[in-house]
Short mmCIF file of the C-alpha atoms (twelve columns), coordinates in Angstrom:
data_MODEL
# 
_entry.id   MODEL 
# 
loop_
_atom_site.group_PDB 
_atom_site.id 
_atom_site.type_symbol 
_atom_site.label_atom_id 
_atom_site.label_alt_id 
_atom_site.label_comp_id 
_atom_site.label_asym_id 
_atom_site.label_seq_id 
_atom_site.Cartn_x 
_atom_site.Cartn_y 
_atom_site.Cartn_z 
_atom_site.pdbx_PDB_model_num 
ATOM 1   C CA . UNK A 1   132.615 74.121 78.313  1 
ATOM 2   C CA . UNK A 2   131.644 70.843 76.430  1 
ATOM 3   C CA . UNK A 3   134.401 68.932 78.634  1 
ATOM 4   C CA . UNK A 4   133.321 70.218 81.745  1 
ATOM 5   C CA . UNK A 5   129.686 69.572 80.873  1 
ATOM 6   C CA . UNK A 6   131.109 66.042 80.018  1 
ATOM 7   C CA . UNK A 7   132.978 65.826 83.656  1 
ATOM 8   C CA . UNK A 8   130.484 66.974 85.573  1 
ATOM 9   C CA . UNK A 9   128.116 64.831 84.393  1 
ATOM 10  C CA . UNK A 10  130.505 61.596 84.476  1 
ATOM 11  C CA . UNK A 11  131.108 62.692 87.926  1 
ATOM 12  C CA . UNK A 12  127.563 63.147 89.124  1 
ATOM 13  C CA . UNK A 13  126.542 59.643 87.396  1 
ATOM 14  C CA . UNK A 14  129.508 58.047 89.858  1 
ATOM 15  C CA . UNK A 15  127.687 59.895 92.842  1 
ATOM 16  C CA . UNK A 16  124.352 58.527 91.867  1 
ATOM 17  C CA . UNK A 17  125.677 55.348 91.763  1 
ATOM 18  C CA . UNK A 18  127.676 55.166 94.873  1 
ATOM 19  C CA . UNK A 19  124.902 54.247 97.025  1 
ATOM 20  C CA . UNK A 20  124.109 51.318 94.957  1 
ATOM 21  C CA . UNK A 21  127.837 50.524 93.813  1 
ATOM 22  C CA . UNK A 22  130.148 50.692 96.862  1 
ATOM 23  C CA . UNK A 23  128.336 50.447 100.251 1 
ATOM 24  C CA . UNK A 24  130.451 47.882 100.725 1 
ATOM 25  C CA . UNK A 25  134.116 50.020 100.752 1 
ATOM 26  C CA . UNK A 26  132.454 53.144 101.933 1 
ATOM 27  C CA . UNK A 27  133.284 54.518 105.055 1 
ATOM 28  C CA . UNK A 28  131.261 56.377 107.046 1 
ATOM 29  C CA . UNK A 29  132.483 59.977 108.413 1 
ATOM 30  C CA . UNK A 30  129.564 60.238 110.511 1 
ATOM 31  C CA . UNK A 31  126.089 61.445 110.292 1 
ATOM 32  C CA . UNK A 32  125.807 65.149 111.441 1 
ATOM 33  C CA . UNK A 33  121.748 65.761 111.823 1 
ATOM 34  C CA . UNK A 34  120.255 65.618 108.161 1 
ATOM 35  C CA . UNK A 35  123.688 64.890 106.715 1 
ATOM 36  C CA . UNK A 36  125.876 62.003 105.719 1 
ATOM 37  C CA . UNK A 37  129.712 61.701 105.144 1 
ATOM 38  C CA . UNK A 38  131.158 58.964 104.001 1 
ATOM 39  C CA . UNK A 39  134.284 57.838 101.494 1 
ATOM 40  C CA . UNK A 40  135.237 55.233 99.164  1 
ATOM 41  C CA . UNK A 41  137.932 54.459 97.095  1 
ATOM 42  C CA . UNK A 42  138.015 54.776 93.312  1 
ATOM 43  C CA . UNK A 43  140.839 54.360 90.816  1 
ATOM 44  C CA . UNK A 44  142.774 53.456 93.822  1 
ATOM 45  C CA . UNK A 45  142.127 57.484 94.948  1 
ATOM 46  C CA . UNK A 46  139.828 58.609 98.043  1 
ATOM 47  C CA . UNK A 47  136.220 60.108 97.058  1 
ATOM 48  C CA . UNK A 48  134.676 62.245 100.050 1 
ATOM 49  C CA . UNK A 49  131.112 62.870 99.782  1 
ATOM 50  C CA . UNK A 50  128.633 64.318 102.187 1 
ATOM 51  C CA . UNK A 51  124.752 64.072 101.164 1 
ATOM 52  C CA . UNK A 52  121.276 64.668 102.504 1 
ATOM 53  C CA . UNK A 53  117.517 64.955 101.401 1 
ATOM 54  C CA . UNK A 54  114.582 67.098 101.802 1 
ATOM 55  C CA . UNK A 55  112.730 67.661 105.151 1 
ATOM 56  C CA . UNK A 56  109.626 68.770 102.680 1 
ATOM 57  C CA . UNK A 57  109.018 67.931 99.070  1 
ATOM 58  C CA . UNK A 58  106.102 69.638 97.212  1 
ATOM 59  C CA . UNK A 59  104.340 69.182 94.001  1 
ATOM 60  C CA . UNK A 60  101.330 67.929 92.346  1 
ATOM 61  C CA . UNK A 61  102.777 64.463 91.258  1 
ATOM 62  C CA . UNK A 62  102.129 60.692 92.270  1 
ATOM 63  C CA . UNK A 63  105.140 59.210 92.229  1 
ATOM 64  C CA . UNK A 64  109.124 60.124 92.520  1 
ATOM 65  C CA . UNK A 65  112.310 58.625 93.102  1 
ATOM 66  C CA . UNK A 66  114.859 59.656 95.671  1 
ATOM 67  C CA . UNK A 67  115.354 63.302 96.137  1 
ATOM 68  C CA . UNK A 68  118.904 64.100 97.098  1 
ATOM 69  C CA . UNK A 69  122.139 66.774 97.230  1 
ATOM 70  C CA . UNK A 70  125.188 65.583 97.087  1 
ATOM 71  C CA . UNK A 71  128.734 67.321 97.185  1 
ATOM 72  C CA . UNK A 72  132.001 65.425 96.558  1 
ATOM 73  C CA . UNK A 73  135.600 65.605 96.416  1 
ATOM 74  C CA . UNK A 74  137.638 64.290 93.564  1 
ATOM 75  C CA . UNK A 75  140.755 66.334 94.228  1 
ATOM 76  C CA . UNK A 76  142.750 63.908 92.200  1 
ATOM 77  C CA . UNK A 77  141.096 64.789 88.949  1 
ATOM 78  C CA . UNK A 78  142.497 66.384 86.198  1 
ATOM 79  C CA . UNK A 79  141.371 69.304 86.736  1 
ATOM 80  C CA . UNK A 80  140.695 68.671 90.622  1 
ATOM 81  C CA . UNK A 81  136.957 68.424 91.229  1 
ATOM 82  C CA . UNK A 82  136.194 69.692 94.886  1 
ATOM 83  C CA . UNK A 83  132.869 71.371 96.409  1 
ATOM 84  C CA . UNK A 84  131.081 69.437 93.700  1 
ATOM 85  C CA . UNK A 85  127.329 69.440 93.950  1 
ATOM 86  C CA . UNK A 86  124.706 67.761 92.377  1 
ATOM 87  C CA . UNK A 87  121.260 67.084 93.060  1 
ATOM 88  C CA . UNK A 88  119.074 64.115 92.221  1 
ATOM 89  C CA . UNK A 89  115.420 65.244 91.719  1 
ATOM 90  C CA . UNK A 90  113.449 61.830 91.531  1 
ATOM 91  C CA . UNK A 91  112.169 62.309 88.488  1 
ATOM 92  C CA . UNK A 92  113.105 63.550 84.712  1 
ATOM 93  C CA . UNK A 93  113.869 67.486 84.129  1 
ATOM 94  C CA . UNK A 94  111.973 69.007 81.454  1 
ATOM 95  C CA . UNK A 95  114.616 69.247 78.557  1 
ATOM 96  C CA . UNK A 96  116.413 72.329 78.401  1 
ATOM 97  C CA . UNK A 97  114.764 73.485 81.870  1 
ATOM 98  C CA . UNK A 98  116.894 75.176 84.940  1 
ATOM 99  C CA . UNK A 99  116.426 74.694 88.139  1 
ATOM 100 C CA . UNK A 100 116.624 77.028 91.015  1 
ATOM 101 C CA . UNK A 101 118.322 76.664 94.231  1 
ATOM 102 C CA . UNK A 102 117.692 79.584 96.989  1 
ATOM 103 C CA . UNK A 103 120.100 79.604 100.354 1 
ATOM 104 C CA . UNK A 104 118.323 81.914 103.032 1 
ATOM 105 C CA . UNK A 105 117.782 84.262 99.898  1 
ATOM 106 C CA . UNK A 106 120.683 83.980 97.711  1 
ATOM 107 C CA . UNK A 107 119.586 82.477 94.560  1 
ATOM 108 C CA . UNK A 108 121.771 79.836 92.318  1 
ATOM 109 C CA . UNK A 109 120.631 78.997 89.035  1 
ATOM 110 C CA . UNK A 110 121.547 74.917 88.038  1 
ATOM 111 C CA . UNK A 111 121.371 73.202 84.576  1 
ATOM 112 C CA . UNK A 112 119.584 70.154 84.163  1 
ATOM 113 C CA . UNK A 113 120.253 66.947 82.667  1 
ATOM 114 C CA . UNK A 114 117.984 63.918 83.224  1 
ATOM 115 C CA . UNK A 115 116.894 63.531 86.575  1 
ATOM 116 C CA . UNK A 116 120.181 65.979 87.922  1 
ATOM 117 C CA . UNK A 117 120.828 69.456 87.887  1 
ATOM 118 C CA . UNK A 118 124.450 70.950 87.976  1 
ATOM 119 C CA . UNK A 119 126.139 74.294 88.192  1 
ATOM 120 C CA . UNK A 120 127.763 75.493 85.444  1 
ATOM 121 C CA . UNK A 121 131.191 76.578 86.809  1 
ATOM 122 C CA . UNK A 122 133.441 75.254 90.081  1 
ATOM 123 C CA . UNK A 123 133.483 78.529 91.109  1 
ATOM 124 C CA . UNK A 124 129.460 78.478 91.565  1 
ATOM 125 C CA . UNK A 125 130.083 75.034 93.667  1 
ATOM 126 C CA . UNK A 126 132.420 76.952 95.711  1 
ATOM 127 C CA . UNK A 127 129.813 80.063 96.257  1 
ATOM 128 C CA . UNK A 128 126.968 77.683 97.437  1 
ATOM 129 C CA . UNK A 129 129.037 75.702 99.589  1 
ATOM 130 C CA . UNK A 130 129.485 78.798 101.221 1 
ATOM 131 C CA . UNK A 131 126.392 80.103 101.813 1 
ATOM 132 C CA . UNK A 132 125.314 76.584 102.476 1 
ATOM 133 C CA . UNK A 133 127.975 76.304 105.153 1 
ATOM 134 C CA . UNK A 134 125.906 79.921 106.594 1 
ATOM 135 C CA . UNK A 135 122.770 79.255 105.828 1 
ATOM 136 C CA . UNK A 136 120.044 77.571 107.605 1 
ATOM 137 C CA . UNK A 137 117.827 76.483 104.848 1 
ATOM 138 C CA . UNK A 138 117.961 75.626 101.104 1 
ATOM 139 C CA . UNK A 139 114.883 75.136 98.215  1 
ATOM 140 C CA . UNK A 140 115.835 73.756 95.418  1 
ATOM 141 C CA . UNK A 141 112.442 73.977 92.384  1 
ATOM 142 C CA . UNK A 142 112.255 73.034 89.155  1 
ATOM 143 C CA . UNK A 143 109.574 71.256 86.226  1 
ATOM 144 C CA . UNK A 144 109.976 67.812 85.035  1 
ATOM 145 C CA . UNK A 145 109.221 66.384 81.907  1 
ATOM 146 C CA . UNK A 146 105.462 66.096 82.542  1 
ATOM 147 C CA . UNK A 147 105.592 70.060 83.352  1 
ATOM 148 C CA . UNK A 148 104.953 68.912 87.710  1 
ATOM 149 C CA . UNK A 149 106.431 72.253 89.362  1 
ATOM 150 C CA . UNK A 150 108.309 70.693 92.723  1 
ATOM 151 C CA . UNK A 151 109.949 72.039 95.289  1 
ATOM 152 C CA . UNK A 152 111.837 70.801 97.803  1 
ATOM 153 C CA . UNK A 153 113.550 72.201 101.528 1 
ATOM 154 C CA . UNK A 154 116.102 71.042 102.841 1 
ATOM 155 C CA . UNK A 155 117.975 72.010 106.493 1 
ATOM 156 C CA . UNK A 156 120.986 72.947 106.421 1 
ATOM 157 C CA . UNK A 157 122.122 72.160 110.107 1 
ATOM 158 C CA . UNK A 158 124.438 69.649 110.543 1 
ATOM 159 C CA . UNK A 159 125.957 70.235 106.842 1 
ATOM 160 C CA . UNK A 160 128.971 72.414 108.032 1 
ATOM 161 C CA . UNK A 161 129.964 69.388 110.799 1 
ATOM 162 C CA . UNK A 162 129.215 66.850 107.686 1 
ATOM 163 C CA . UNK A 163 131.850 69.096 105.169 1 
ATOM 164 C CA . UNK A 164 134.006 69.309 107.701 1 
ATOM 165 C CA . UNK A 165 134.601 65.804 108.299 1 
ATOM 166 C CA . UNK A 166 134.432 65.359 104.019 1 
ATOM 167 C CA . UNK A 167 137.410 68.493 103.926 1 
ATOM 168 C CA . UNK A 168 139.551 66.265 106.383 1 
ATOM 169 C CA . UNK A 169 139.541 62.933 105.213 1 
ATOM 170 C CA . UNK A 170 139.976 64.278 101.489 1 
ATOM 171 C CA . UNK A 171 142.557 66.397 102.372 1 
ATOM 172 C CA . UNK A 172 140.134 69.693 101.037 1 
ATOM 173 C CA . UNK A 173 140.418 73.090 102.361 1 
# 
């Protein structure tokens, strides 16, 4: 568990990066309503990642930094990382806190880390892409350091066009 926790978290520090690190090399796979795809190389291997941020945020604080989900495709990994998802919440988790991610009324519940929040297992990536693929709209909540209750909504149209093109240029099923 300790070398997945390790992965994912290497893996979601790349994503957070990427828009800062490689806009140069990226590609873009389109933009499908609310959602971007794009891919870039890394260790000479293709990353596919599709992203997008809320249509609403709420909470009772001043200030945040960007609010964002991504999912990425690192099928070259050891093991393969596909479906990944992440999301950036703009400001610090409370330590030890979850966070809670609802798709039309399925509920996911994420660790957090910093300012990210992960699922625990690939298999739980796989279930939300899923019902994200379905769904129509997704809230993700959770407290950060200073105790602010947020909440955030994000549409979900356009997302299955924006994995779609991610699936095809990474080679994902």
């Amino acid at each position: 568990m300790q070398q997945l926790t390790f992965a994912r978290l290497a893996g979601a520090l790349i994503a957070l990066c990427i828009p800062l690190t490689v806009q140069a090399a990226e590609t873009s796979l389109g933009t499908f309503k609310d959602w971007q795809a794009y891919s870039f190389p890394e260790s000479g291997k293709t990353v596919c990642v599709v992203w997008g941020g809320p249509q609403k945020s709420e909470g009772k604080y001043k200030k945040r930094g960007d609010i964002r989900v991504f999912i990425a495709h690192r099928r070259w990994t050891k093991p393969k990382r596909v479906h990944e998802i992440s999301f950036e919440a703009g400001y610090t988790f409370k330590k030890g806190s979850e966070a809670t991610v609802t798709i039309d009324g399925k509920k996911f519940v994420l660790f957090t880390d910093g300012d990210t929040a992960w699922n625990r297992e690939s298999k739980d990536d796989a279930a939300m892409v899923r019902a994200m693929r379905v769904g129509k709209k997704l809230v993700i909540q959770g407290v950060s350091s200073r105790g602010t209750k947020t909440k955030d909504s994000y549409s979900l149209f356009g997302f299955t066009a924006a994995h779609n093109a991610i699936n095809k240029a990474c080679r994902v099923k």
